[in-house]
N, C-alpha and C positions, 0 to 999 in steps of 0.2 A: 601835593601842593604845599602843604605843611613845610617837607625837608626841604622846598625851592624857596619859601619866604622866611624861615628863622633856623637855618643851617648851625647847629649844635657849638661845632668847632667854629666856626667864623665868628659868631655871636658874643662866644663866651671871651674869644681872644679879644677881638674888637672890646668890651666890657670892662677886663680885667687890664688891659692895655691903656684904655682911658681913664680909668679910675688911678691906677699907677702916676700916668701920667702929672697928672693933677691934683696928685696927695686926696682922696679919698678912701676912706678904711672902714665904710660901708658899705656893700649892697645890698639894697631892701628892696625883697621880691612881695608885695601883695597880691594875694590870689584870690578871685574866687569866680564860682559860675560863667560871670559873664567877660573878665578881664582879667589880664595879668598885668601892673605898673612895675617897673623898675624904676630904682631913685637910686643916687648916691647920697651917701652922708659921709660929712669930713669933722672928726671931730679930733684938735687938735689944738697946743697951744701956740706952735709956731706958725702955723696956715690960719689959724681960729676956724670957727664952723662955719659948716655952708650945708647946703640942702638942695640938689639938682635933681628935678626929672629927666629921664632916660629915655625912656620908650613906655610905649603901652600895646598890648595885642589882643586878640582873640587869643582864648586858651587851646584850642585848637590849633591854633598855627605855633602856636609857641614850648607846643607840645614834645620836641625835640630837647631842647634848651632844658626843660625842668627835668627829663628824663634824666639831661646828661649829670646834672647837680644832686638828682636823688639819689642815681647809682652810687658815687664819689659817698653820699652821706653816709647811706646803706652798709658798703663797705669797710667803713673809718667807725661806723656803729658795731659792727661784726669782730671789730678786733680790738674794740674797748679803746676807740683814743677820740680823741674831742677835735681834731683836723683831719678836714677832708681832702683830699686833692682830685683837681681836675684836668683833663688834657686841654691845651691851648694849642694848637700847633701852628698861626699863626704867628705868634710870640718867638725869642729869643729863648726864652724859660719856657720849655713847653711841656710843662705844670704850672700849676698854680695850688699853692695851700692858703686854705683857709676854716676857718671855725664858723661853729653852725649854730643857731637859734632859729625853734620855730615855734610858733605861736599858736594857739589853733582857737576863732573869737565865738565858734556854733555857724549853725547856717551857711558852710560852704565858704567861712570865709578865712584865712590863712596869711600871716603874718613870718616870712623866711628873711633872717638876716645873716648875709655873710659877712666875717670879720674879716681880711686879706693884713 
């Protein structure tokens, strides 16, 4: 049920596709226990900032999607560089790079920021 309501590769295209679109060079994944929030943030002199909610889910169902972003980290951490890339294959670009921060606040709860 998971892979039918937040399919990895559709998700993430759809995501980094909108975010492009629209000059955002944020995504901010907040995680914990009971949800997972996606936001964008655009922080720019020529667009100025902005701050959009995305989505929100059960971590359960959303459990594809964080796998797909952990492996990419996992990977880009294994060989010493600070971008991660992930498959898009919705996209034109079917990668995407980006740079990683994660926060970690106690109690389950987790602060992931992608820079694109």
């Amino acid at each position: 049920m998971a892979e039918k309501k937040y399919p990895a590769g559709q998700y993430l295209s759809a995501l980094f596709g909108y975010a492009r679109d629209f000059n955002y060079n944020h995504l901010v994944f907040e995680v914990n226990r009971f949800k997972v929030s996606v936001s964008l943030q655009r922080r720019s002199n020529t667009y100025g900032n902005a701050d959009l909610f995305y989505s929100s889910a059960d971590p359960k169902a959303f459990a594809p999607v964080l796998s797909a972003i952990n492996q990419a980290i996992e990977i880009a951490e294994l060989e010493g560089d600070r971008q991660a890339t992930v498959k898009t294959p919705d996209l034109t670009r079917e990668e995407q790079i980006f740079q990683f921060k994660l926060k970690e606040f106690g109690h389950g709860k987790y602060l992931l920021d992608l820079s694109i």
